[in-house]
KOLVEX-396211 format. One record per residue: residue number from 1; residue in one letter; z, x, y of N, C-alpha, C in turn. Coordinates in nm, 3 decimals. Atoms other than C-alpha are relative to their C-alpha. Layout:
BEGIN
@num=NUM&residu=a&nup=Z&neast=X&nnorth=Y&caup=Z&caeast=X&canorth=Y&cup=Z&ceast=X&cnorth=Y $
...
END
This chain:
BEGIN
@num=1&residu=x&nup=-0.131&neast=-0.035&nnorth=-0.047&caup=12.768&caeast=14.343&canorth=5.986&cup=0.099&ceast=-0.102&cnorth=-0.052 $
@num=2&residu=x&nup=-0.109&neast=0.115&nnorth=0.011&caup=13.092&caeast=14.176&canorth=5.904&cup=0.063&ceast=0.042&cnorth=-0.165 $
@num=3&residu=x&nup=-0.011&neast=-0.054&nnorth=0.102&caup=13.270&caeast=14.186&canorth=5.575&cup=0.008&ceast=-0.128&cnorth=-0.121 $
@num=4&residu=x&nup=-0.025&neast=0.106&nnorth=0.128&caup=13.296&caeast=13.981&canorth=5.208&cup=0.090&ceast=-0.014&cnorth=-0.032 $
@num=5&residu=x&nup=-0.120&neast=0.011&nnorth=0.057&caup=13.581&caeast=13.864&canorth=5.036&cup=-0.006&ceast=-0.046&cnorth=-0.103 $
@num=6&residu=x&nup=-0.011&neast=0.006&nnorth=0.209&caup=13.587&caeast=13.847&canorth=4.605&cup=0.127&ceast=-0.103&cnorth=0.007 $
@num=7&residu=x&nup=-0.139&neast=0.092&nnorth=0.018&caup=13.828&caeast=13.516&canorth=4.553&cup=-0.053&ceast=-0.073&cnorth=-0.170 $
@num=8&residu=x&nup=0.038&neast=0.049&nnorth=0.140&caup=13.861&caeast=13.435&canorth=4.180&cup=0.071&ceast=-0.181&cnorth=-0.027 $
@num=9&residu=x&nup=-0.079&neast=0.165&nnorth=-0.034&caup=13.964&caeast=13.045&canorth=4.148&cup=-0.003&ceast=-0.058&cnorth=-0.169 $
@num=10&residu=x&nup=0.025&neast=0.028&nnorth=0.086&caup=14.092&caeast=12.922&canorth=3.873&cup=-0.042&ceast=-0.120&cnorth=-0.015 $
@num=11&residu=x&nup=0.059&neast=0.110&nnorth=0.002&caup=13.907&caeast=12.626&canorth=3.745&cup=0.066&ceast=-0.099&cnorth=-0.024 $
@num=12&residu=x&nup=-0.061&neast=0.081&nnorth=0.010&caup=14.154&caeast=12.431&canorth=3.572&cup=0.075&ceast=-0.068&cnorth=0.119 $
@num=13&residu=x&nup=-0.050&neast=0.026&nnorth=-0.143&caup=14.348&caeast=12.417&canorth=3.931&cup=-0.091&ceast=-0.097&cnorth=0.108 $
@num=14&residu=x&nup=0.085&neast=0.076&nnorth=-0.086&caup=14.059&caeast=12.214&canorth=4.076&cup=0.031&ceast=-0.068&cnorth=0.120 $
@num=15&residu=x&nup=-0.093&neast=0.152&nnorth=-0.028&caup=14.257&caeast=11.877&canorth=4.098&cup=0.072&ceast=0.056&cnorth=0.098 $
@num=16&residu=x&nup=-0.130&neast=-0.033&nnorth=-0.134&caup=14.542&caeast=12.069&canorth=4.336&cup=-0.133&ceast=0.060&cnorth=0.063 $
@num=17&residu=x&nup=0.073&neast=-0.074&nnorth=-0.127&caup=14.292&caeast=12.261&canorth=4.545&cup=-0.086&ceast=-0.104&cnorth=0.063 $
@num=18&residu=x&nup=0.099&neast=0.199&nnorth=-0.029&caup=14.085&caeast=11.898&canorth=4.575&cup=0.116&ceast=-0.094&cnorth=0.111 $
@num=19&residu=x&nup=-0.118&neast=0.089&nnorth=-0.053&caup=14.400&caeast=11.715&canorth=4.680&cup=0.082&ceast=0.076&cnorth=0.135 $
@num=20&residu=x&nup=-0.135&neast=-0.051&nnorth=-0.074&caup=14.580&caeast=11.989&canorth=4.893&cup=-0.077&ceast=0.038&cnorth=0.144 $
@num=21&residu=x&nup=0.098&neast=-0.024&nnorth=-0.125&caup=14.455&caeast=11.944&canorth=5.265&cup=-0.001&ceast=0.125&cnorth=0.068 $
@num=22&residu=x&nup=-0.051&neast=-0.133&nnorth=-0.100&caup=14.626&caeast=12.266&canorth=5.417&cup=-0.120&ceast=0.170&cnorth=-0.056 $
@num=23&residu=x&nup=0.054&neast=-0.136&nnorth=0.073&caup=14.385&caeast=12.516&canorth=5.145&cup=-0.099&ceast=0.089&cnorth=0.072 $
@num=24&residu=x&nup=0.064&neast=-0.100&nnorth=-0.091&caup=14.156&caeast=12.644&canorth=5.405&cup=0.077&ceast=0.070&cnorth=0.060 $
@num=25&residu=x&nup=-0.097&neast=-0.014&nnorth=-0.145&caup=14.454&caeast=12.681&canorth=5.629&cup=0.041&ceast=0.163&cnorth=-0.092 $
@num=26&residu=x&nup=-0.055&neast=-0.057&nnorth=0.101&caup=14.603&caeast=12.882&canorth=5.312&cup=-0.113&ceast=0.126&cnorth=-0.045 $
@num=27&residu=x&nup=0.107&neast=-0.073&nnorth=0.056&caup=14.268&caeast=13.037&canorth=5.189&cup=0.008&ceast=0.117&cnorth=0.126 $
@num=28&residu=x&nup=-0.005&neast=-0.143&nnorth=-0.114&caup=14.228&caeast=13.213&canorth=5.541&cup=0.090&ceast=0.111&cnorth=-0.011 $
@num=29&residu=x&nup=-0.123&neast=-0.153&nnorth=0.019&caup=14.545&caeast=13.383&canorth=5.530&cup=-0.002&ceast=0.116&cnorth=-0.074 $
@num=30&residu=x&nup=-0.055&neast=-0.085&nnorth=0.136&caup=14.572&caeast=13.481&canorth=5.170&cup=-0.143&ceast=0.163&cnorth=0.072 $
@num=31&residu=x&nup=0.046&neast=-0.063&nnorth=-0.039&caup=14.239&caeast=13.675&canorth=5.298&cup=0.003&ceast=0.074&cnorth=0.047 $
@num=32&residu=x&nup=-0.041&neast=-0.069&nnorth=-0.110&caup=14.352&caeast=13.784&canorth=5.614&cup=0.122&ceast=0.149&cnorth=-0.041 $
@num=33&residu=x&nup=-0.068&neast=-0.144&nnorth=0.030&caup=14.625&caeast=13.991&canorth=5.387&cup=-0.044&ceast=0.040&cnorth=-0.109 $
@num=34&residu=x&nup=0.038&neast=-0.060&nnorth=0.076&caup=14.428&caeast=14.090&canorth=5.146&cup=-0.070&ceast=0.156&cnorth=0.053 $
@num=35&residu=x&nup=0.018&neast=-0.082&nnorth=-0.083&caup=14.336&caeast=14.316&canorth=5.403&cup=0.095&ceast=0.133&cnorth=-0.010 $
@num=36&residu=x&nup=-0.090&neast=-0.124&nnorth=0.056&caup=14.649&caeast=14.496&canorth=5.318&cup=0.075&ceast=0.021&cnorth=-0.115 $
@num=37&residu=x&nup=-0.060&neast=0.011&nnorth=0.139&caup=14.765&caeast=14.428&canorth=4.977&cup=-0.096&ceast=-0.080&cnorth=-0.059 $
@num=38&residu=x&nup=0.079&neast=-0.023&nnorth=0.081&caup=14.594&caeast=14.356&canorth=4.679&cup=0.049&ceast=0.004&cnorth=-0.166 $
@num=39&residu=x&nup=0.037&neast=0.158&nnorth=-0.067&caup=14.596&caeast=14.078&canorth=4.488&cup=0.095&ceast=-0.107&cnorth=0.087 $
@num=40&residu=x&nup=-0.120&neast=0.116&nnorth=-0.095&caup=14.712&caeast=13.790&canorth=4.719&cup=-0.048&ceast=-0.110&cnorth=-0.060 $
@num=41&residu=x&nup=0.005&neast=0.101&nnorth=0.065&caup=14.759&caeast=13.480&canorth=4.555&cup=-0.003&ceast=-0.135&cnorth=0.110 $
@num=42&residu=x&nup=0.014&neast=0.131&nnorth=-0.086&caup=14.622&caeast=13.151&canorth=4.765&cup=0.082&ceast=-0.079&cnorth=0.028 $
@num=43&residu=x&nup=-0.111&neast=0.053&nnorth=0.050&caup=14.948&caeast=12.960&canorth=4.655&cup=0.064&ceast=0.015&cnorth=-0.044 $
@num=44&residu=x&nup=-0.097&neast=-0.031&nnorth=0.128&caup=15.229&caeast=12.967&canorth=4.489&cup=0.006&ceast=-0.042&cnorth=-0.114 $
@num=45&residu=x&nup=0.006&neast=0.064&nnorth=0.178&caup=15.038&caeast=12.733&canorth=4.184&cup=-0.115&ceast=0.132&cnorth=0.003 $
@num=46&residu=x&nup=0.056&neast=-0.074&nnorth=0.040&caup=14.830&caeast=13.057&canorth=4.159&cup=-0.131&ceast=-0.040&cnorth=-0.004 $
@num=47&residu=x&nup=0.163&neast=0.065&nnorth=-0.010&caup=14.483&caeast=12.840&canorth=4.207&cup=-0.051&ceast=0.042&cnorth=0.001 $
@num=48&residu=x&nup=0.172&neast=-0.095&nnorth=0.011&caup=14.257&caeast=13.137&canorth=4.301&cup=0.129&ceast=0.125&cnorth=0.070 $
@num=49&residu=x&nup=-0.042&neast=-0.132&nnorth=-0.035&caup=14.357&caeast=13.500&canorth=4.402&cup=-0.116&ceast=0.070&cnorth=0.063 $
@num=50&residu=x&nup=0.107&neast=-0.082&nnorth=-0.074&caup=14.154&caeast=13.718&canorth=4.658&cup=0.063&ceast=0.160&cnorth=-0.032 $
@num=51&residu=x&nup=0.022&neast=-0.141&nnorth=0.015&caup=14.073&caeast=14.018&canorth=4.506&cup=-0.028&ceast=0.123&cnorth=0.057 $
@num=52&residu=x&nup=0.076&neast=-0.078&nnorth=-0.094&caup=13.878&caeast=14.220&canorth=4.742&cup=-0.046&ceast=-0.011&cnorth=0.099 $
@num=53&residu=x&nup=0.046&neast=0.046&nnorth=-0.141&caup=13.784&caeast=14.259&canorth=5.094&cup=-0.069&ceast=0.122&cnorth=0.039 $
@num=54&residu=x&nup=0.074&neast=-0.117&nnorth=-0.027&caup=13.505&caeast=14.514&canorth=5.149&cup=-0.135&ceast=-0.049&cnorth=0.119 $
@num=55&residu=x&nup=0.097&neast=0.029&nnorth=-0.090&caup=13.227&caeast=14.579&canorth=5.422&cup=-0.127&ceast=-0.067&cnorth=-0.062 $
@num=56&residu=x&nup=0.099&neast=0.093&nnorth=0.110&caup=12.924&caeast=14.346&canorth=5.312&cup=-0.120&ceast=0.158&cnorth=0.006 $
@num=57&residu=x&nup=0.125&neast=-0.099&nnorth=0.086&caup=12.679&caeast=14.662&canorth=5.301&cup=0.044&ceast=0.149&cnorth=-0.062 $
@num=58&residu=x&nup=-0.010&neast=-0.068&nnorth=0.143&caup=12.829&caeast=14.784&canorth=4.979&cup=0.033&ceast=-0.123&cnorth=-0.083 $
@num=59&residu=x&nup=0.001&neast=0.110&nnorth=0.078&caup=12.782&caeast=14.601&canorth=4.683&cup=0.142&ceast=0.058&cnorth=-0.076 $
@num=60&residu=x&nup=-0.134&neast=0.000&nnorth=0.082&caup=13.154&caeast=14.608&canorth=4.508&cup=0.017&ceast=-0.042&cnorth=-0.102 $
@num=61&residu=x&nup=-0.013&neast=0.052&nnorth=0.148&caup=13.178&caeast=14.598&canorth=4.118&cup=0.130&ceast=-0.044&cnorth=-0.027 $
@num=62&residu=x&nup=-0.116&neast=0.038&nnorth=-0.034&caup=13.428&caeast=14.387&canorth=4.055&cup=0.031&ceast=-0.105&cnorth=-0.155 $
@num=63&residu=x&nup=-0.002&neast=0.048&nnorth=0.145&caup=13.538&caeast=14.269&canorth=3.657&cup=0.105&ceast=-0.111&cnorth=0.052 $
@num=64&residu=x&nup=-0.074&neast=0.105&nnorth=-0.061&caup=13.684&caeast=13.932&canorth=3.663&cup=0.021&ceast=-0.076&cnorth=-0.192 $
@num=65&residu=x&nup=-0.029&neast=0.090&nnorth=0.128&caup=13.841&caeast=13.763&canorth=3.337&cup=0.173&ceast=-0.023&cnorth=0.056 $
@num=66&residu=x&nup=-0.174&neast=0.025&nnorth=-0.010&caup=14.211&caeast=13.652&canorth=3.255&cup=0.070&ceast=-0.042&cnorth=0.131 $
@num=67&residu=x&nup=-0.097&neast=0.059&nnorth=-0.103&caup=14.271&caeast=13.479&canorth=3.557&cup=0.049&ceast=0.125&cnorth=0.114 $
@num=68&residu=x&nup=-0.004&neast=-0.128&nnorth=-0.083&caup=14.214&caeast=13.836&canorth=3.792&cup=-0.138&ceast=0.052&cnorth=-0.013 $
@num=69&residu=x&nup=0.118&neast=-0.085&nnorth=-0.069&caup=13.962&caeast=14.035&canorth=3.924&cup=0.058&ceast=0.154&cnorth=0.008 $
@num=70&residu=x&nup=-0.024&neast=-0.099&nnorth=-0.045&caup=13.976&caeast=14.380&canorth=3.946&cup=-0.114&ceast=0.109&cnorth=0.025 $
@num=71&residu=x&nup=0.125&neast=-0.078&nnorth=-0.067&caup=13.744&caeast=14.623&canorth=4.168&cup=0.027&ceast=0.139&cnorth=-0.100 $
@num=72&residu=x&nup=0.048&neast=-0.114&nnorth=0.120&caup=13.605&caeast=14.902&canorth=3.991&cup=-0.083&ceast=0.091&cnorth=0.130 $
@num=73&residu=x&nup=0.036&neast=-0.046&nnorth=-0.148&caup=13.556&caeast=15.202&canorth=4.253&cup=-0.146&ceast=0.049&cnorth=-0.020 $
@num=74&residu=x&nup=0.156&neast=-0.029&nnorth=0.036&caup=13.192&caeast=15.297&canorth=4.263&cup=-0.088&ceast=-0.036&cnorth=0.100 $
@num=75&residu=x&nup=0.072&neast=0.055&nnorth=-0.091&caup=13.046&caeast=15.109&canorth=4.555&cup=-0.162&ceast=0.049&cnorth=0.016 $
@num=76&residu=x&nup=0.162&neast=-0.004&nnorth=0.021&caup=12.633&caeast=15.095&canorth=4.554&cup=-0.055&ceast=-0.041&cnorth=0.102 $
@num=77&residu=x&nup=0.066&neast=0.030&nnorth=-0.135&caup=12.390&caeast=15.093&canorth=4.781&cup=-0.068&ceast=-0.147&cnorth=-0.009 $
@num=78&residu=x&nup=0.035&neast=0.154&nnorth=0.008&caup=12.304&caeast=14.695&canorth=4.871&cup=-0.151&ceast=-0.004&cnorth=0.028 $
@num=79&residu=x&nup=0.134&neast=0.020&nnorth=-0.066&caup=11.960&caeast=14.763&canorth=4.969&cup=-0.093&ceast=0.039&cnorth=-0.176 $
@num=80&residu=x&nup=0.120&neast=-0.043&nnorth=0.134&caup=11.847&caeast=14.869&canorth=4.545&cup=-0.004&ceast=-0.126&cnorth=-0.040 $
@num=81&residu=x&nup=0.041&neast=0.109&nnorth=0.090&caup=11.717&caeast=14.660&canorth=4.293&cup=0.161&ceast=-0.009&cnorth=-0.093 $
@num=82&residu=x&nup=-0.139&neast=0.017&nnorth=0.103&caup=12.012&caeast=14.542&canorth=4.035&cup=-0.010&ceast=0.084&cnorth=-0.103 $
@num=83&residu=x&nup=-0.017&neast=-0.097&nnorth=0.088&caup=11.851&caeast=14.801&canorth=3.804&cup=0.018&ceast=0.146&cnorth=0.039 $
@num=84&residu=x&nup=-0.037&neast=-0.180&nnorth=-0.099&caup=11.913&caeast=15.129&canorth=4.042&cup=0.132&ceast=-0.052&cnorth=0.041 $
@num=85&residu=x&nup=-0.176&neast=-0.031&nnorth=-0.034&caup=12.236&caeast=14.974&canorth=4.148&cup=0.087&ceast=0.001&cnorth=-0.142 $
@num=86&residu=x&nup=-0.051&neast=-0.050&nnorth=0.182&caup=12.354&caeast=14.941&canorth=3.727&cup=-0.021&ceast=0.162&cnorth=0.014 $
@num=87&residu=x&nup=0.041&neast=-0.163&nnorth=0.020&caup=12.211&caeast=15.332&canorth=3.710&cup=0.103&ceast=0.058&cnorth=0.097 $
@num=88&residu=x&nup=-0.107&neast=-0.052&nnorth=-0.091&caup=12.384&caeast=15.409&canorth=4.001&cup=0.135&ceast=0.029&cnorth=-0.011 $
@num=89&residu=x&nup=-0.145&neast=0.008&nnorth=0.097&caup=12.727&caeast=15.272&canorth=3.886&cup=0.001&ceast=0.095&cnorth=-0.048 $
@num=90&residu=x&nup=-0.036&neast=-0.086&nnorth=0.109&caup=12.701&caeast=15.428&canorth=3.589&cup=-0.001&ceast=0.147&cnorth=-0.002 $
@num=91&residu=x&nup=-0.048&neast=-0.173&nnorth=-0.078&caup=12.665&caeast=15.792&canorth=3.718&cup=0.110&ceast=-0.006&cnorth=0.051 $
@num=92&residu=x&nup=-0.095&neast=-0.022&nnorth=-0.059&caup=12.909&caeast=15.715&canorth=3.957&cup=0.185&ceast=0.018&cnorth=-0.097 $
@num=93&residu=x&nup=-0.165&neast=0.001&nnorth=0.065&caup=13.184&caeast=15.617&canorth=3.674&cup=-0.026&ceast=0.114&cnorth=-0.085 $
@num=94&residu=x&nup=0.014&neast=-0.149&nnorth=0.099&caup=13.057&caeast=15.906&canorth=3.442&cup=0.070&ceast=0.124&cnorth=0.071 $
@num=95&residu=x&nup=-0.058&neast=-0.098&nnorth=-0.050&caup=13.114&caeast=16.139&canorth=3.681&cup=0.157&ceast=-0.009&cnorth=0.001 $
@num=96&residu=x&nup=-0.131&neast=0.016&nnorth=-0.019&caup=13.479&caeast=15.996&canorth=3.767&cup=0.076&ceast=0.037&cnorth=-0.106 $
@num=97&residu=x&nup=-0.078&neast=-0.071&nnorth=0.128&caup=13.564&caeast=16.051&canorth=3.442&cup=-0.030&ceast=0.125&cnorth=-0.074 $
@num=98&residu=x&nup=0.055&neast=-0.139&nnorth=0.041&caup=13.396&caeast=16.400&canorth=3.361&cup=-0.092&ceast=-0.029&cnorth=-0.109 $
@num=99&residu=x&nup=0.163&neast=0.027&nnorth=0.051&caup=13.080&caeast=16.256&canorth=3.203&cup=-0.106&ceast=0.069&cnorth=0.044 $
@num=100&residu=x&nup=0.127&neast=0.026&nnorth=-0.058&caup=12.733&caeast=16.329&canorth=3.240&cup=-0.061&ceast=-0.084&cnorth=-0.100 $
@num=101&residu=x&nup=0.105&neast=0.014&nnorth=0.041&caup=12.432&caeast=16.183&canorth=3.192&cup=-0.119&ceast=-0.013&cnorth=-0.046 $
@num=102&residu=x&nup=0.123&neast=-0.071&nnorth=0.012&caup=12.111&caeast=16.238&canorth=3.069&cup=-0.086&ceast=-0.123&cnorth=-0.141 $
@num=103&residu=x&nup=0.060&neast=0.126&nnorth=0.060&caup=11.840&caeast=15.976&canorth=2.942&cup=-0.079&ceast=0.099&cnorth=-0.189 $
@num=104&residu=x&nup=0.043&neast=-0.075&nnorth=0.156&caup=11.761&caeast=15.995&canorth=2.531&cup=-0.187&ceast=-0.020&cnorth=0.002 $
@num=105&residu=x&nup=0.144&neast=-0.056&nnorth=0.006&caup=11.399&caeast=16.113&canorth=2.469&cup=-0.070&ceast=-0.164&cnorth=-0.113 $
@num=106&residu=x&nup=0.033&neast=0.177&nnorth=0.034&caup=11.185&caeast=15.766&canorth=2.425&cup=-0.074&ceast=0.058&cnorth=-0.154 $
END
């Protein structure tokens, strides 16, 4: 029960998030509204951004480069292996986009 929260941090920002005593105080929040908007930025030096806030039993694909994160809708069941939840995905986005599937003959 309960839920996760996807926070991407940038690394170079270390040094300020090291030094700045209030960042839990700060981290909670940004969280707390990520709840309703999407992304919320930890600070105003942009240090980390909370991407996502989903129930913890779904695993949430979630691409992360360039200083962002962004969820990718598809949600998988948390109880497969990492190779039935990949398979899974990948039906799921095929379909979204008017794909199918179908495995090539070994």
């Amino acid at each position: 029960m309960g839920f996760n929260t996807t926070v991407v941090v940038m690394n170079d920002m270390l040094s300020t998030i090291e030094k700045d005593i209030r960042y839990g105080e700060k981290l909670a929040h940004a969280v707390l509204t990520a709840s309703i908007e999407r992304p919320v930025s930890v600070d105003g030096a942009r240090s980390a951004i909370v991407v996502a806030t989903h129930h913890n039993h779904a695993m949430l694909p979630i691409l992360v480069g360039r200083n962002m994160g962004v969820p990718i809708s598809g949600a998988v069941d948390w109880a497969a292996t990492p190779e039935v939840m990949e398979l899974e995905l990948l039906k799921k986005l095929a379909i979204k986009h008017g794909y199918s599937l179908r495995r090539r003959p070994r």
